[in-house]
C-alpha positions as a printed Julia matrix, in Angstrom:
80×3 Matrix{Float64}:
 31.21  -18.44  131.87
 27.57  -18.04  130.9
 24.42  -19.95  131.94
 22.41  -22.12  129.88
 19.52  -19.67  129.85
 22.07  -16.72  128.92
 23.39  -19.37  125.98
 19.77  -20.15  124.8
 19.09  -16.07  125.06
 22.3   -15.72  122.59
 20.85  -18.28  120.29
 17.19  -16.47  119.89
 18.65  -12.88  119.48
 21.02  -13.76  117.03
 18.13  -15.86  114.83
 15.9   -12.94  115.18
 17.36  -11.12  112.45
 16.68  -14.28  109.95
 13.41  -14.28  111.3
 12.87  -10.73  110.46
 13.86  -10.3   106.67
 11.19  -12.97  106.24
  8.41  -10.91  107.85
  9.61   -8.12  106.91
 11.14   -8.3   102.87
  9.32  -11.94  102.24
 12.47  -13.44  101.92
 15.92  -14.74  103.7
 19.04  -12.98  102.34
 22.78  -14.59  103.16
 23.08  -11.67  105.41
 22.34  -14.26  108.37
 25.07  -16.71  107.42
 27.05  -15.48  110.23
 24.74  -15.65  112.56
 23.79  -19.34  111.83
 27.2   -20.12  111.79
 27.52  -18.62  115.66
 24.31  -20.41  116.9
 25.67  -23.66  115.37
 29.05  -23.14  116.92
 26.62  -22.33  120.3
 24.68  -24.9   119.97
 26.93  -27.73  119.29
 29.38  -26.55  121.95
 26.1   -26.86  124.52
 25.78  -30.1   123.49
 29.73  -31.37  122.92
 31.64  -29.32  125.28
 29.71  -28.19  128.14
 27.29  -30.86  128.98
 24.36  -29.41  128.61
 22.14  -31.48  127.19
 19.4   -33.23  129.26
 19.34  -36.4   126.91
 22.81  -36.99  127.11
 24.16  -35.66  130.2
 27.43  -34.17  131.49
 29.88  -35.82  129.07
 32.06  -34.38  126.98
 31.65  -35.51  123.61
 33.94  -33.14  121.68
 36.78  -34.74  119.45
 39.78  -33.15  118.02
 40.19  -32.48  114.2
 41.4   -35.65  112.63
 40.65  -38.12  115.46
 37.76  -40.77  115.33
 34.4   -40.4   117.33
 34.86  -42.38  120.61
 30.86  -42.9   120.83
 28.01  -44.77  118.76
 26.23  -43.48  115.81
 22.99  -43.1   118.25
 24.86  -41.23  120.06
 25.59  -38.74  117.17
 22.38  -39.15  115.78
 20.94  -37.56  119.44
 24.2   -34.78  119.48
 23.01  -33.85  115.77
């Protein structure tokens, strides 16, 4: 159970080290994949799973593998 704040905290530490081998070698290595992959993961469950997104409200808009979105394109245009 974490709060929104501690989920948005998760998101900027683990982008910080992409942000520093820019400033720091000039250049992104694929060293950060991971991490992107994680604050994806966060970020999507935020939106999906846990209702935490101001525009959309508490809904859950997660779908299981294999089944068909049960909302509008709009909709997953504003999720995206």
């Amino acid at each position: 159970m974490y709060k929104q704040e501690q989920l948005e905290d998760m998101i900027t530490v683990a982008l910080g080290g992409r942000i520093a081998e820019e400033i720091f070698f000039g250049k992104i290595t694929t060293g950060a994949s991971d991490d992107l992959k994680k604050v994806t993961s966060i970020a999507q469950s935020m939106v999906t799973e846990w209702g935490l997104s101001p525009s959309l409200g508490q809904i859950n808009y997660s779908t299981d593998q294999g089944h068909e979105k049960s909302y509008s394109q709009k909709t997953n245009r504003t999720i995206d």
